[in-house]
C-alpha positions as CSV (number, residue, x, y, z in Angstrom):
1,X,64.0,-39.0,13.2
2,X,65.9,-37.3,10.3
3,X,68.6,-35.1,12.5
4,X,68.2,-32.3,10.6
5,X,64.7,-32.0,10.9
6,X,64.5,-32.9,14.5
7,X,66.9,-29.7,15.0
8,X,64.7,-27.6,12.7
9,X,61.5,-28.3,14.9
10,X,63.5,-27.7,17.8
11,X,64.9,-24.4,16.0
12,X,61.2,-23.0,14.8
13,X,59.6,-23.8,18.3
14,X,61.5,-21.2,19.6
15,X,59.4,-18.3,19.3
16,X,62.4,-15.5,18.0
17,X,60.8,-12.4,16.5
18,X,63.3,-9.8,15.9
19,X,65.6,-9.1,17.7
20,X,64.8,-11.8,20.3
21,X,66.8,-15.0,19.9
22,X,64.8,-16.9,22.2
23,X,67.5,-19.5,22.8
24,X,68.4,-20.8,19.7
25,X,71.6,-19.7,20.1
26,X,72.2,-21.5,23.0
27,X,70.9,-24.7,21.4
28,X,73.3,-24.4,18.7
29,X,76.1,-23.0,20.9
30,X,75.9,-26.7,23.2
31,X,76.0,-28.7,19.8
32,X,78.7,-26.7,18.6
33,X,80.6,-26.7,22.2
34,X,81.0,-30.6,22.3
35,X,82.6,-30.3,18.9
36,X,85.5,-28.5,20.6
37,X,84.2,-24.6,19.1
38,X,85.3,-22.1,21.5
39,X,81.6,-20.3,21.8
40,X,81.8,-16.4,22.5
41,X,78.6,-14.5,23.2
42,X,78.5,-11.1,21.7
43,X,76.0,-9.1,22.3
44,X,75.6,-5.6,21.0
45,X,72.9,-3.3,22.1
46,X,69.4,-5.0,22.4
47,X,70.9,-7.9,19.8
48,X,72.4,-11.5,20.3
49,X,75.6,-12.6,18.6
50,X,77.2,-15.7,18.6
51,X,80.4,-16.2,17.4
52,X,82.1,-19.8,17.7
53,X,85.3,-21.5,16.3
54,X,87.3,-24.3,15.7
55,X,91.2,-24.0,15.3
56,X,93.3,-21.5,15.1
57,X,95.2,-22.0,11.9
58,X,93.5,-20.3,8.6
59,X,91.7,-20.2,6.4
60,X,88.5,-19.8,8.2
61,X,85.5,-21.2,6.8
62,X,82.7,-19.4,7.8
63,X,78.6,-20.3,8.5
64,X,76.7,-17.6,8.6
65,X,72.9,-17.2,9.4
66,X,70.3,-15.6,11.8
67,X,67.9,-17.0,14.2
68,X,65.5,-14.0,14.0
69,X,62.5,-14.0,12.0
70,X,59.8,-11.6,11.0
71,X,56.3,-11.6,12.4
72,X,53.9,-14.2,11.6
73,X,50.8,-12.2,10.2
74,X,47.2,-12.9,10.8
75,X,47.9,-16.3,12.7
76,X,44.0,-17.0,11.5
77,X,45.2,-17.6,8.3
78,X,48.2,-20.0,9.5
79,X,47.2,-23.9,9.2
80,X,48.8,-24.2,12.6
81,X,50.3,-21.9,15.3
82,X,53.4,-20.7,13.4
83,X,56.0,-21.4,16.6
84,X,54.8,-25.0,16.8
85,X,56.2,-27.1,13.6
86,X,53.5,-29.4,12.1
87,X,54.4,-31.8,9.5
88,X,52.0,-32.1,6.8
89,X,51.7,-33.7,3.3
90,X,56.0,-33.5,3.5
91,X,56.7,-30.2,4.4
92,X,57.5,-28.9,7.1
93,X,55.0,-25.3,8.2
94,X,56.3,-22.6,10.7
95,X,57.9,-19.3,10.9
96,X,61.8,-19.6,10.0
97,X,61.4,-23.0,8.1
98,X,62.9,-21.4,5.2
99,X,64.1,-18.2,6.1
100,X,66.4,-19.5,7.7
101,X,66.4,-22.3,10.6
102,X,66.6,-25.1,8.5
103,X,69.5,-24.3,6.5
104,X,70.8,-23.0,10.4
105,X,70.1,-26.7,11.6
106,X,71.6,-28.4,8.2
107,X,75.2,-26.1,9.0
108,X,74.9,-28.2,12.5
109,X,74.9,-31.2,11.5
110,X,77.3,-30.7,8.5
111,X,80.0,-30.7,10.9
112,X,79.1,-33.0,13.4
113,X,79.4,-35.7,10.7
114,X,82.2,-33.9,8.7
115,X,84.5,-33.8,11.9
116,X,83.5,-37.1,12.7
117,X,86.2,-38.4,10.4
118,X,88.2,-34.9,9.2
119,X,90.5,-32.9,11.2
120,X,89.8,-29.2,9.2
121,X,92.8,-28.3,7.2
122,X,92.2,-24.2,8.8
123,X,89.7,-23.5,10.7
124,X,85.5,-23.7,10.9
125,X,83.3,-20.8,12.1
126,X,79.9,-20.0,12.8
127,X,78.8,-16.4,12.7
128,X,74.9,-15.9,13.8
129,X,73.0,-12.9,14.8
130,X,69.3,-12.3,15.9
131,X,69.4,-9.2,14.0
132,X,69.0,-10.1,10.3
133,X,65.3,-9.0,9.7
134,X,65.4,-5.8,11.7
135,X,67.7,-2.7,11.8
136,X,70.9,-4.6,10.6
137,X,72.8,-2.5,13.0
138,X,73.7,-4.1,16.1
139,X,74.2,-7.9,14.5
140,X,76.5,-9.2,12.0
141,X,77.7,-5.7,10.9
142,X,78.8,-4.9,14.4
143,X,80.3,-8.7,15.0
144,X,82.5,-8.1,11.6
145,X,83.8,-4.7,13.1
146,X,85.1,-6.3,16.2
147,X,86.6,-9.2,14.6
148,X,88.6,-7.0,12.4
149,X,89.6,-5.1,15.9
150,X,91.4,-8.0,16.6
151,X,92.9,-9.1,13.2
152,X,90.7,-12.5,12.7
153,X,89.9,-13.1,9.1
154,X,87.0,-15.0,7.4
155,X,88.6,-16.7,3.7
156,X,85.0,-18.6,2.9
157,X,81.6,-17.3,4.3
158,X,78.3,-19.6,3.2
159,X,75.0,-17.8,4.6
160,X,72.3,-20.1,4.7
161,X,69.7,-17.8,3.2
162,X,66.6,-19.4,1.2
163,X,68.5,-18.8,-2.3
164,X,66.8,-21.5,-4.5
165,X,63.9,-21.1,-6.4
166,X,62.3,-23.9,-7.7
167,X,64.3,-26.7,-6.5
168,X,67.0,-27.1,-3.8
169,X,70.3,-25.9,-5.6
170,X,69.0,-24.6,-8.4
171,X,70.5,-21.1,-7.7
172,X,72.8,-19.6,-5.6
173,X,73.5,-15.5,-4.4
174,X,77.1,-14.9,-5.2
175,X,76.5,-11.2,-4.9
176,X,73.7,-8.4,-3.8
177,X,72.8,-5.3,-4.9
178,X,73.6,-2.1,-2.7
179,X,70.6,-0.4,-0.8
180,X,69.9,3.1,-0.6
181,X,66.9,4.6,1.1
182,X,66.1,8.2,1.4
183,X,63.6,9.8,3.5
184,X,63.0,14.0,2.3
185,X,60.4,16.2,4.2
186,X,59.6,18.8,1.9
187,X,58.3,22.0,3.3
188,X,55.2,24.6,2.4
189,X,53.2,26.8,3.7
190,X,49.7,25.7,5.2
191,X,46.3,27.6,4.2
192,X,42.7,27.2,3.5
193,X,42.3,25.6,-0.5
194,X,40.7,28.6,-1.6
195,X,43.5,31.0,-1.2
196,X,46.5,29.1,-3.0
197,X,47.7,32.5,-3.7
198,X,48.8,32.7,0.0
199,X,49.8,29.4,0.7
200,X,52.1,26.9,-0.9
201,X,51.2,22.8,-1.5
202,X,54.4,20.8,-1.3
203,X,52.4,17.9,-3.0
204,X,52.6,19.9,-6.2
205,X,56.2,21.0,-5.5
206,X,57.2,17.1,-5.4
207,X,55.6,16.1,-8.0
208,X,57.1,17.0,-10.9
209,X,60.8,15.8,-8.8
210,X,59.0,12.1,-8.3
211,X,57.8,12.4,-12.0
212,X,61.4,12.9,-13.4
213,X,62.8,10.7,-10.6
214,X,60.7,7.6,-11.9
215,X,61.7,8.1,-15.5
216,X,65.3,8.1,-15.2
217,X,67.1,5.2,-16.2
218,X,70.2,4.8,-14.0
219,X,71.8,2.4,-15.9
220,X,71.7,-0.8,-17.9
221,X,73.3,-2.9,-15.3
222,X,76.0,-5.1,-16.5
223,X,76.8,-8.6,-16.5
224,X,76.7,-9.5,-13.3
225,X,73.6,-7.2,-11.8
226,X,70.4,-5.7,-13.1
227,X,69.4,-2.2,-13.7
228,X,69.5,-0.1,-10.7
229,X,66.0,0.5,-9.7
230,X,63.9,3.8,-7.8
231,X,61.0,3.3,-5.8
232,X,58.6,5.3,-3.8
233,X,57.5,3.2,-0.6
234,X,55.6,6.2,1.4
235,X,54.0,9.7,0.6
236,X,52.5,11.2,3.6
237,X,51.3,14.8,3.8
238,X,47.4,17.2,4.9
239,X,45.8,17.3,8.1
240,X,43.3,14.8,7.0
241,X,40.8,17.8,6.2
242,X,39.6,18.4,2.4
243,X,39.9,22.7,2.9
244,X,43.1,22.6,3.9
245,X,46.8,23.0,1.5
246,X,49.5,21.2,3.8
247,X,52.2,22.2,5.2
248,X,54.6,19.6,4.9
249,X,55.1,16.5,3.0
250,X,56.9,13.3,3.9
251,X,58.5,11.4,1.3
252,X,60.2,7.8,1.8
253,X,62.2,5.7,-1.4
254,X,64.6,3.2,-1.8
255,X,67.0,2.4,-4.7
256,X,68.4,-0.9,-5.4
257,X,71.7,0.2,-7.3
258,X,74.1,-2.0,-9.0
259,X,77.9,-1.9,-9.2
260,X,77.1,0.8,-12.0
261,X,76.6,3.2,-9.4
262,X,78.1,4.6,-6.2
263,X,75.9,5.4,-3.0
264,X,77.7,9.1,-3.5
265,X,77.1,9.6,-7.2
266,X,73.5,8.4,-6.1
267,X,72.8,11.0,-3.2
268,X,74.5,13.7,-5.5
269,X,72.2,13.2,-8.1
270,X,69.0,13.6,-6.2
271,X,70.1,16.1,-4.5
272,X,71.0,18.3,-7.4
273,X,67.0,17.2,-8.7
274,X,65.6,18.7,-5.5
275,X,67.8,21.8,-5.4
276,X,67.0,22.2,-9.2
277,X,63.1,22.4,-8.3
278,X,63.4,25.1,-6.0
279,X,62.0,23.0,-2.6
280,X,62.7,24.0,0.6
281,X,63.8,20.3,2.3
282,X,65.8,18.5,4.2
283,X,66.6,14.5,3.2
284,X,68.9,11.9,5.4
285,X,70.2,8.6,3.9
286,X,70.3,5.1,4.9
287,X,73.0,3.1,3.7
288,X,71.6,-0.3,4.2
289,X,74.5,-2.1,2.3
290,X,77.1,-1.9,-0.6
291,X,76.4,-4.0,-3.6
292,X,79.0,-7.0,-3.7
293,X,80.3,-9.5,-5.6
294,X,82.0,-12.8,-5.3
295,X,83.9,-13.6,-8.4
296,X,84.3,-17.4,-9.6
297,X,86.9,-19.0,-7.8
298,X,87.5,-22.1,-4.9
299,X,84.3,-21.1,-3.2
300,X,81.7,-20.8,-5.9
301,X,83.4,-24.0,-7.7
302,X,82.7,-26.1,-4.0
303,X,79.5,-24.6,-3.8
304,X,78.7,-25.9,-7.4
305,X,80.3,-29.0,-7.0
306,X,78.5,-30.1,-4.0
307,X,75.4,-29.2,-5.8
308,X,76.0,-31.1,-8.4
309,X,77.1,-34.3,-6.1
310,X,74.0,-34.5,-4.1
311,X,71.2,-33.1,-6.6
312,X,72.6,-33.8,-10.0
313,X,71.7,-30.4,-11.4
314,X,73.9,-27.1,-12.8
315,X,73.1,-24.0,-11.0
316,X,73.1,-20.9,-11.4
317,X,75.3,-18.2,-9.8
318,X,72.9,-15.2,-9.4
319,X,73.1,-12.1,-7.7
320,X,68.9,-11.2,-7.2
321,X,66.8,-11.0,-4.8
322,X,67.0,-8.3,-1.6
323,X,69.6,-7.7,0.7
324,X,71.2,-10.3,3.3
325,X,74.1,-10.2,5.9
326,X,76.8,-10.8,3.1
327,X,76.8,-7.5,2.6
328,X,79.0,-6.8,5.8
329,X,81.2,-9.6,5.1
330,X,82.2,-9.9,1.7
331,X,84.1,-6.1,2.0
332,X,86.4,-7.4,4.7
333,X,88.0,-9.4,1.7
334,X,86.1,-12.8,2.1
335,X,84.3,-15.4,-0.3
336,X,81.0,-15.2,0.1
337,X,78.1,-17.2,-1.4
338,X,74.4,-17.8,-0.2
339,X,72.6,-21.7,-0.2
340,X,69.7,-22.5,1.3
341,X,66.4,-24.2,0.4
342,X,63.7,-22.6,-1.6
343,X,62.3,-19.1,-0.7
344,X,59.1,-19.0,-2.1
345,X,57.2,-19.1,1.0
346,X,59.6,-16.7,3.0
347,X,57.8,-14.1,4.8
348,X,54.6,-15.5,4.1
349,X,51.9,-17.2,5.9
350,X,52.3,-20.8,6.2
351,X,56.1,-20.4,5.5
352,X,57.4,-24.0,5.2
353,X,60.3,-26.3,3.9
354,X,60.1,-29.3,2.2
355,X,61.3,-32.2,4.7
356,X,63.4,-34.2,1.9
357,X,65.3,-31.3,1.0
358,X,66.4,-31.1,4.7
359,X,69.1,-34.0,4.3
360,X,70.1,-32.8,0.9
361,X,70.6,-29.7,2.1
362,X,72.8,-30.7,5.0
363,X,75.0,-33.1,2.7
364,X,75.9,-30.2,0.4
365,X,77.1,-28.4,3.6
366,X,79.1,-31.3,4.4
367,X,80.6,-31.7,1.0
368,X,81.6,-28.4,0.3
369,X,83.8,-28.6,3.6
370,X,85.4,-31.5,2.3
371,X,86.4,-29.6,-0.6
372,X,88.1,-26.8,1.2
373,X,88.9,-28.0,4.5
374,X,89.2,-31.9,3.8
């Protein structure tokens, strides 16, 4: 059986909703272990971490990935039981196929067969949480904060997320937008719909704040990023009854900003909206990651080059999509870029991953440690 694919079955079979790992760690901890990594377990809160080395020289070359993934869905609508890998018409169908244990399974055997006849000039990593598709908090962030504790460095970080879109290589994430979500209670005064005079609806306070909030035009972007972007993901507010103002209204967004912007020229902003329009409120902030970017240099020209060996195409350096683990690495300083295999079935049911991408996928892995730690 193709290696990589037998590791990927072995991988998706293992049931690891977030934040449970369900033992793929320790699969790829025992693969990694007779390679002669030094394995550490870190876990933080509820979370599994796994952080494992080779040398002690730098620079470090960093994998990074997850072996959580998100619920399946309505498993009536899955062709097969999502935690049991069925091969059909050449893919590959289960949950984490593409986001992300194939790419996790490809970083494997990269360097079994790229140590099987290179000593690494520095030294290889592997950085994977359980923690990726849930609160963020207790996973990679955390593991980044205690290596820095104790002064290790990562130079080069790949993440195995599902970057390309059409075809394997055709485009990698050399950089993400930041993420800012806000949630604001806004506060009224409760009474019966036919006596507004003594009463106060905080669905008509908000709206003309969410009116002018949705026409603003943050910026234009710049070369490396689109626009920023504001959206309203929840309004919740009433008592459920059709003679009754509420009381209080619930309001949940999310801005997807772009190096134009600053999550504190961003909170300043709104704030002075909401003050402006009078509301009584009270908002809190989640800062769910700093944009980033990872300028043209050794790592993005490896990353290209081994794209170019093993699938003959260009591709593109892009910085779209969501948010990934990058984000708490590329601030310590480090190189970071993002290849995996195509994402359009991530998060979806009947996620899968097309089987002959799997060795492709594993041989860019390989060559792009030849280039920097050949």
């Amino acid at each position: 059986m193709n290696p990589v694919l037998e590791l990927t079955r072995d991988l998706v079979a293992r049931a690891s909703v977030t934040p449970d790992d369900a033992g793929c760690q320790a699969l790829m901890a025992a693969r990694l272990e007779a390679l002669g990594f030094r394995i550490e377990s870190l876990p933080f809160g509820d979370v599994d971490n796994l952080w494992a080395r080779l040398g002690d020289a730098g620079p470090v070359f960093c994998f990074a990935g997850h072996t959580d993934v998100v619920p399946p869905g309505p498993l009536d609508e899955w062709h097969s039981l999502p935690f049991v890998p069925e091969e059909k018409a050449g893919w590959l169908y289960g949950r984490g196929t593409a986001d992300m244990k194939a790419s996790l399974a490809a970083m494997i055997v990269a360097c079994e067969r790229f140590l099987a006849h290179t000593r690494p000039q520095g030294s290889i990593a592997f950085l994977i949480t359980s923690d990726e598709e849930g609160p963020a908090q207790d996973g990679t962030r955390a593991v980044m904060e205690h290596l820095q504790a104790r002064g290790e460095a990562i130079r080069y970080c790949l993440v195995g997320e599902p970057s390309s879109a059409k075809r394997l290589g055709d485009t990698v994430r050399v950089g993400r937008r930041g993420s800012l979500s806000g949630d604001v209670t806004v506060r009224g005064i409760q009474g019966h719909v036919a006596y507004p005079d003594i009463a106060r609806n905080p669905v008509h306070d908000v709206l003309p704040v969410l009116a002018e909030l949705t026409r603003i035009r943050w910026d234009d972007g710049n070369a490396h990023f689109p626009p920023t972007t504001f959206q309203v993901s929840n309004i919740n507010s009433g008592t459920g009854f059709r003679n009754v103002i509420p009381g209080e209204l619930d309001l949940k967004f999310n801005l997807r900003y772009c190096t134009e912007q600053s999550m504190e020229g961003l909170t300043a902003r709104i704030g002075e909206l909401l003050d402006k329009a009078g509301l009584e409120y009270s908002v809190s902030w989640r800062d769910a990651g700093r944009p980033f970017l990872t300028e043209p240099g050794e790592l993005t020209e490896a990353v290209s080059a081994a794209i170019r060996d093993v699938a003959g195409i260009e591709t593109e350096l892009s910085t779209g999509g969501g948010t990934s683990d990058g984000r708490f690495i590329a601030p310590t300083g480090a190189q970071v870029v993002e290849l995996g295999p195509v994402n359009a079935s991530i998060h979806k049911v009947n996620e899968r991953v097309l089987i002959d991408d799997l060795e492709p996928l594993a041989a860019m892995y390989e060559r792009v440690l030849s280039r920097l730690m050949g």
